[in-house]
N, C-alpha and C positions, 0 to 999 in steps of 0.2 A: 485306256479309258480313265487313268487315273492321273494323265498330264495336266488336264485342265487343275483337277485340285491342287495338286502340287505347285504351279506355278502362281495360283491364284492367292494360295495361303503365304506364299514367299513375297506376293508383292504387299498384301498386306501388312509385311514386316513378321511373318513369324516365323520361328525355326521348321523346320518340316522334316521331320524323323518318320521314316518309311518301311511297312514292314510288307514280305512278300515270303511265301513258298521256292520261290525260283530265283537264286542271287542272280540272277544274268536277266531279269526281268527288264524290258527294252525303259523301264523308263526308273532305274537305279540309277543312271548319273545324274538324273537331277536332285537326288536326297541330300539332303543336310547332313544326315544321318541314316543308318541302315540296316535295318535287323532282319535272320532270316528267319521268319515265322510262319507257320501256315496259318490264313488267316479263320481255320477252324477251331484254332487252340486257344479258343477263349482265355483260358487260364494261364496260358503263357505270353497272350497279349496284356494279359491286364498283368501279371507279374514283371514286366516290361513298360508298363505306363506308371504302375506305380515309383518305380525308379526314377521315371523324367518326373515325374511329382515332386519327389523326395529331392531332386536337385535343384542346382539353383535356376534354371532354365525356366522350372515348372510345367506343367502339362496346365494347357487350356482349352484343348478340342480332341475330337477323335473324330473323325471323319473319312467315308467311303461314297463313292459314286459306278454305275455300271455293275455293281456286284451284288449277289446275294448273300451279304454277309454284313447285314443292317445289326442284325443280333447279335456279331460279337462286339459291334462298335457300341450297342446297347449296353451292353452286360459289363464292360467296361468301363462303362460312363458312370454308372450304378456301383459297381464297385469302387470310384474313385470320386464320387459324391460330386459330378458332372451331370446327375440324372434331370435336372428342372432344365439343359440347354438339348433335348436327346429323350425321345421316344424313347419309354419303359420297354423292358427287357421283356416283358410278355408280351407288349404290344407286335414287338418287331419281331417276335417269335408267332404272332398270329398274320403276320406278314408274309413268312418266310416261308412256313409249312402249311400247303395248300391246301389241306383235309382242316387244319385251324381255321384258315381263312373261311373257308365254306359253312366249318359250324357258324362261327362268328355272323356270316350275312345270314343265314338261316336263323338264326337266331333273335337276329334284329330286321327278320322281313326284306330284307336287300335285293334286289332282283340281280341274280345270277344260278346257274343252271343247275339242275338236277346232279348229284353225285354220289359217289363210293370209293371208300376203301379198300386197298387191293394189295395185300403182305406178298412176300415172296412164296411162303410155302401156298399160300390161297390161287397160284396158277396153275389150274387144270382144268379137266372138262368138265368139274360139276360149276366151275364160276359163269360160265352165260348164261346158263339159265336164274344163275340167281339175278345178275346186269340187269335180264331181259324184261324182269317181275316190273322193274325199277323205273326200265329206260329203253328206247327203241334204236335201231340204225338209223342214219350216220351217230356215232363215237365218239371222243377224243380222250385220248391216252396221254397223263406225264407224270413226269417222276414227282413226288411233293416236293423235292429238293435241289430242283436245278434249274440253270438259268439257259438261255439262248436257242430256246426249243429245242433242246436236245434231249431224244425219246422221247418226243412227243409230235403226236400223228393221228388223226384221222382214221379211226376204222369204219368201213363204210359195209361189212358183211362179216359172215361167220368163218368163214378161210383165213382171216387178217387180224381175228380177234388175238390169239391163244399169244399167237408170236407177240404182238405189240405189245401187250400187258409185259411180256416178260422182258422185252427190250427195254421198257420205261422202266420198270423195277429195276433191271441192271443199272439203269443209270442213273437211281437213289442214293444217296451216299448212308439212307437209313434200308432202302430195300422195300421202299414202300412208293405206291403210283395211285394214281386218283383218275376214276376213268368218269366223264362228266356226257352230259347228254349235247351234243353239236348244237352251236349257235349260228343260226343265216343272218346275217348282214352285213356290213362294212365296218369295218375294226379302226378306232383310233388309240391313239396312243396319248397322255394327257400325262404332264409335270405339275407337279404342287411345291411350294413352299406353306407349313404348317406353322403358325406363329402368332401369338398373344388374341388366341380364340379368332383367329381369324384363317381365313381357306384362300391363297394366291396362284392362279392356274401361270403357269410360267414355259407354258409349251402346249400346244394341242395340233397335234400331226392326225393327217389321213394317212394309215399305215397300209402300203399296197401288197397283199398278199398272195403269194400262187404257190405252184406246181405239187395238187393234192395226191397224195392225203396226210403228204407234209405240210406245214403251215410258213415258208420260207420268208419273209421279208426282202422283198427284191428294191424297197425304199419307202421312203415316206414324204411327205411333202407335208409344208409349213407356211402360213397357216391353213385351216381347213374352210371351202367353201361352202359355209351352212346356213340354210335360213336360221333366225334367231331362237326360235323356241326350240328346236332340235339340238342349236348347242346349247341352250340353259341348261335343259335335259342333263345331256351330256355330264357338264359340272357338278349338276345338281344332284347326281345321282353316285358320281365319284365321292364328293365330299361324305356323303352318308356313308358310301363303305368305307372310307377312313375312319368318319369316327365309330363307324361299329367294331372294327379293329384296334379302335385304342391310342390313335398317333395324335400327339399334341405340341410337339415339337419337332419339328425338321421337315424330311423331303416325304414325298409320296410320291408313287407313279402309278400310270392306273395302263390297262388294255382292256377298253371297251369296246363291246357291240350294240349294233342299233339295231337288234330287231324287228318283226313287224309290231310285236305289243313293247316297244319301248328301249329302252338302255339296258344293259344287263354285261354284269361285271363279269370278264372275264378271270383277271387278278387283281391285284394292289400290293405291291413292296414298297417297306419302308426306306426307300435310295430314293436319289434323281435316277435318271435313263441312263443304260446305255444306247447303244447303235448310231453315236455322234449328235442323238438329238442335244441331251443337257449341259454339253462342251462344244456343239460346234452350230449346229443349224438354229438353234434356239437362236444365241449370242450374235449369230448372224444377222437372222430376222428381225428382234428386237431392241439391238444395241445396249441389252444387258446381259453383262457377265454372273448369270443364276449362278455358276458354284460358288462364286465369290459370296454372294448374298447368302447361300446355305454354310459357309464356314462360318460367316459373321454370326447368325444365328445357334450355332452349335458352339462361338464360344464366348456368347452371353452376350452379344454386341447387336445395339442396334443397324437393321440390313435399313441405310435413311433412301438408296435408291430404290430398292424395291416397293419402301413405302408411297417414294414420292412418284414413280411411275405407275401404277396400278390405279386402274378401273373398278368401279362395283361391277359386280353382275347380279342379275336377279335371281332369285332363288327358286326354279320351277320344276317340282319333282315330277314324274309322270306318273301317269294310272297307277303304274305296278306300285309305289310308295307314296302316292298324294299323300297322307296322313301323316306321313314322318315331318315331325318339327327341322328348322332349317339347325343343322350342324355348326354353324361357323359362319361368322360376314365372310360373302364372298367376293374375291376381286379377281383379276384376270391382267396379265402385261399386255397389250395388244404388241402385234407384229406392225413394223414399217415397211418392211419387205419377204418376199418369199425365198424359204430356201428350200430347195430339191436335194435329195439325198436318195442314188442309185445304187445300186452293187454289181457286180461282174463276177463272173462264174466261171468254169472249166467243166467240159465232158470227162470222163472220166480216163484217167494215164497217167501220164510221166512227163513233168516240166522240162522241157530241152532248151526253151528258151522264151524271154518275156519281153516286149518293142510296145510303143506307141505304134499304130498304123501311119497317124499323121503327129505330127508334133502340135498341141495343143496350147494355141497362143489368146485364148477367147479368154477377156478378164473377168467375166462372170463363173468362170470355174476358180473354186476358193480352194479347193484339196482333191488331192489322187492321193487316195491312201490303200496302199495294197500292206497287205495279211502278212506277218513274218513267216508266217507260217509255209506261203508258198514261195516255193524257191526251187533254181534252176537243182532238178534232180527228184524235186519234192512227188509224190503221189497225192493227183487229186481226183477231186470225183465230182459228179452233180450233187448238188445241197442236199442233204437229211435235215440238216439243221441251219442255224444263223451261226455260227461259226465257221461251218464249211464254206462260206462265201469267199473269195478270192481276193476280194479289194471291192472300195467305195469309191464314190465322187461327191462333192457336194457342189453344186452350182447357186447363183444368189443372184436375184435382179427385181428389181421394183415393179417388171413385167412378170407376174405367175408362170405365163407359156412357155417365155423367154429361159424363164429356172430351167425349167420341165426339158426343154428341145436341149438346152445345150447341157444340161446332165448323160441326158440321154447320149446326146452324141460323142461326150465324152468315153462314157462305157464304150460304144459303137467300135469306140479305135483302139481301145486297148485288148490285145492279143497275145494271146498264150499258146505257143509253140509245142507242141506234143510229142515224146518219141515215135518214130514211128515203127510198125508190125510188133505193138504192144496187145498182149492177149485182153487186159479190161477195155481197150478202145477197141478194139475188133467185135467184143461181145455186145456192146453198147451198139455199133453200130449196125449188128448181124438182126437188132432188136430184142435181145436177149432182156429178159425179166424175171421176179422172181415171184413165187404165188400168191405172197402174199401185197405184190404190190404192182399190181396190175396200171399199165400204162406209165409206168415211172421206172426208168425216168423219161421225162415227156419227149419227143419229137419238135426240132426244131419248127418243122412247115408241116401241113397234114400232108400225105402220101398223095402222089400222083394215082387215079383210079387205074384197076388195072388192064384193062381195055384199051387205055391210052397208055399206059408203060411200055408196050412191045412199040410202039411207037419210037422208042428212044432207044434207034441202033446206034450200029457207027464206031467212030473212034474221034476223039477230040486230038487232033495232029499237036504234036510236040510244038510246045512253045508258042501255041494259037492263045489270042487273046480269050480269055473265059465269057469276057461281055461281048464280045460278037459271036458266040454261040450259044445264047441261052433259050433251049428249045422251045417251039410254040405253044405247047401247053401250058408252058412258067411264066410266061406273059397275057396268059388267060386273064379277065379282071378278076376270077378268084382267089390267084397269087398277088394281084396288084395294090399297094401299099400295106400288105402285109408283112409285119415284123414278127423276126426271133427274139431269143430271151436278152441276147445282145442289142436290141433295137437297130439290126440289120434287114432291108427285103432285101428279097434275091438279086437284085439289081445292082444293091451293092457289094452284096456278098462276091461278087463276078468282078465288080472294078476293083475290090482290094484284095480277091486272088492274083488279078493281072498284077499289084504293086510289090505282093510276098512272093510273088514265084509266077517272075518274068521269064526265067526256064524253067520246065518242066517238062516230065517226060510224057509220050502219048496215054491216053486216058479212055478208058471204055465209058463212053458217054452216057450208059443206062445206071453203072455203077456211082458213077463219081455224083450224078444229081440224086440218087439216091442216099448217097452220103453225105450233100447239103442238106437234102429235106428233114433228114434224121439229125444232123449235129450242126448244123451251121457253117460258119467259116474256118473253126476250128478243124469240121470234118473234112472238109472240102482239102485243106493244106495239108490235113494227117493223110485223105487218100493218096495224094500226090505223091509227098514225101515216101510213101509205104511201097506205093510203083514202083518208083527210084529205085 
């Protein structure tokens, strides 16, 4: 997430001295320079800035994007009298820490949900009944401290409560989780640039969310299709929790929902986005390079394209805030094209091997970016979080649909090899769960009824094509143009078995489409392989 800045501050001519926790971080050859620092050690970052100060080089910015760690770039810029180019250090500590954030819109009337604080020793059985005084089911649980939904989930009953409090709390770097009251509607994701009292929306995606009572990001798409006063809203109701929070200079990012009584903030950090919006689908869309324009700002420079492409928008709070004075002129980059951003996934197992289905020659696909993470040997699983995602795609065409299909079909063809007679792919597929998280991970197709399951004797003969035996049921119109989480029907799932495994050994016909409906194409080739 941090190539885009890197390259962008190099083209503008500056030195780019790079610090990271992990020397082997995938994008240390592109540094000028290189320090290994965690970038929690406030005090060894800025003992570290102040050196490039002190030389002849001199420091002129500090700059993060993708990360939650706005606050040391804060605390640093303050310590080294950079604070007028760079959100206050309290600002972006009301950014960072989500029990902050919540006083802060409570504070200033903000529409965003109901919440509470929740310490580590505070997880036992006298906390629900206190929640319950407060707040009703559906939940949601996270750390105050972390970024990429991790430990954070959906509790929808009192069986799922006890666990998830404590899982979020683990995943605090302070040990502290914020349980808030569940918001229904459609979630967008919105970029700011903050600068000389004025509010720059520089990204607004429709972020598509599933497979609950996790909150997973399976993509987003750019720009969003919304009558106008819905997105004023929108804007208008981000820029007020900015400035209820304190940010006066640099990025903002918001994840809002649109309720039925209105907008209502989900968060707000003081960065651009991660998840390729602020470095890849933005810049795509609108043929401006935003990080570039957020380094210009952060080191005193006027950003002259962001000024000169930028729109007004009108200022139209909703019910829930009508009375609040407008925060900031506000303007907006309009997009010239659409860009689609998908993710691809894994059941849960063992990497054995990773192919394109087809080779992917469509120019409206801009990146296939898979995960270092996963790799031939690696253990993966179905998503908890946005990190456990496998890899992305971004597709881009001046037709919206056009994005959208060939995103999609892009994921469609990318496949991941499984070992096979692996004990978590056997349990996954046996339908094994755990209690507190009923129906997850989900079912690729819903289950054949079982009245028509005995229906499905047989044996599939060695080496028979999969697409000329796909039983009469799965051709019912109730399977018909029905997709998995890969954007595969069954229809295709059966023609690109026939392409992965043109041998294969014979097959119990009742099992093997039992292992598509449950996992997909991925299952279908693991039951194979596992016969073998």
């Amino acid at each position: 997430m941090q190539k885009p800045a890197i390259l962008s501050a190099k083209e503008l001519g500056f030195r780019c001295c790079v610090i990271d926790a992990d020397e082997n971080a995938v994008c240390v050859p592109l540094a000028d320079e290189f320090q290994k620092i965690d970038l929690k050690n406030k005090e060894q970052i800025t003992e570290y800035a102040k050196k490039l100060q002190s030389s002849e080089n001199s420091l002129v910015a500090v700059f993060t994007a993708g990360t939650d760690f706005s606050a040391s770039v804060s605390y640093v810029c303050e310590q080294c009298g950079l604070q007028k180019n760079a959100h206050s250090y309290r600002s972006a500590l009301n950014a960072s820490i989500k029990t902050k954030m919540r006083e802060c819109f409570a504070q200033q009337e903000i529409p965003s949900p109901s919440f509470m604080n929740v310490q580590k020793d505070e997880c036992n059985a006298q906390l629900l009944p206190k929640v319950l005084q407060k707040m009703s089911f559906p939940l949601v649980v996270k750390p105050v401290d972390n970024m990429g939904a991790r430990g954070c989930r959906m509790i929808r009953n009192e069986t799922e409560f006890l666990s998830s409090v404590t899982t979020a709390v683990n995943y605090s770097r302070t040990q502290n989780a914020i349980i808030e009251q569940y918001m229904e509607g459609p979630e967008f994701s919105i970029d700011a640039l903050v600068y000389d009292g004025t509010f720059t929306v520089t990204g607004f995606a429709v972020r598509h969310i599933e497979f609950s009572p996790y909150f997973i990001e399976i993509g987003h798409t750019m720009p969003c299709q919304l009558d106008e006063k819905m997105h004023n809203q929108l804007i208008s109701v981000f820029a007020l929790g900015a400035k209820a929070l304190g940010l006066t200079c640099g990025a903002a990012k918001a994840d809002i929902k649109f309720t039925k009584n209105g907008p209502m903030i989900g968060e707000i950090a003081a960065r651009l986005s991660g998840g390729y919006m602020s470095g890849w689908t933005f810049p795509y869309a609108s043929d401006l390079n935003l990080t570039k324009q957020g380094i210009l700002i952060s080191a005193g420079m006027n950003p002259q394209e962001l000024l000169e492409k930028r729109v007004p928008v009108d200022y139209e709070p909703s019910i829930l805030c009508q009375n609040k004075e407008k925060p900031y002129e506000l303007f907006e980059i309009p997009c010239v094209r659409t860009s689609a951003e998908r993710a691809w996934y894994s059941i849960p197992g063992e990497v054995e091997y990773i192919e394109n289905i087809n080779e992917y020659s469509d120019k409206a696909v801009f990146d296939i970016l898979p995960r270092a993470q996963v790799h031939l040997g690696s253990k993966v699983d179905f998503p908890r979080n946005n990190v456990e995602k496998c890899g992305n795609v971004i597709a881009v065409s001046h037709n919206s649909q056009i994005a959208v299909q060939v995103a999609e079909d892009a994921v469609s063809n990318v496949f991941i090899t499984l070992k096979p007679n692996t004990q978590e792919t056997d349990d996954f597929l046996s339908g094994k769960t755990k209690d507190d998280e009923k129906d997850f991970p989900p079912s690729a197709f819903p289950e054949i009824p079982k009245n028509l399951l005995e229906n499905l004797s047989g044996t599939i003969k060695e080496n028979q094509k999969i697409s000329e035996c796909i039983p009469v049921v799965l051709q019912e119109q109730h399977y018909q143009g029905m997709k998995d989480w890969s954007f595969n029907t069954l229809e295709q799932i059966a023609q690109k078995f026939d392409i992965l495994r043109q041998k294969h050994p014979a097959l119990d016909t009742k099992k093997f489409w039992q292992a598509v409906l449950r996992g997909g194409l991925q299952a279908a080739v693991y039951f194979s392989d596992s016969a073998k």
